[in-house]
Phi, psi and omega in degrees: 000142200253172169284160174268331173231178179287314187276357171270006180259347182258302209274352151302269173328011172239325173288351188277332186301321189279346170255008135292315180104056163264331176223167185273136176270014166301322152298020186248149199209155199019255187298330193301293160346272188293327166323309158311351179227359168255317206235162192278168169293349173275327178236024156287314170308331204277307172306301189307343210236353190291136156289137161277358179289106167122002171289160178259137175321281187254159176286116160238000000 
């Protein structure tokens, strides 16, 4: 399932980083964060791998 906005495309990308262990996960805040204790790293690449381009900055 791909993202829907640009910040949900960023906030994959930061749980993915951190549950490859690229980043700490002490450094993660809001959305990122529960993505990270919700969802697998399989279906965090799937968000994270969405282009942003023609996406909207936020969901409304």
């Amino acid at each position: 399932m791909p993202a829907t906005s640009k910040a949900q495309q960023m906030a994959a990308g930061a749980a993915l980083s951190a549950k490859r262990g690229e980043t700490k996960k002490s450094e993660l805040k809001g959305a990122s964060k529960e993505m990270y204790e919700s969802m697998s790293e399989k279906q965090l690449e799937e968000f994270a791998e969405t282009k942003r381009k023609g996406l909207p900055r936020k969901k409304h």
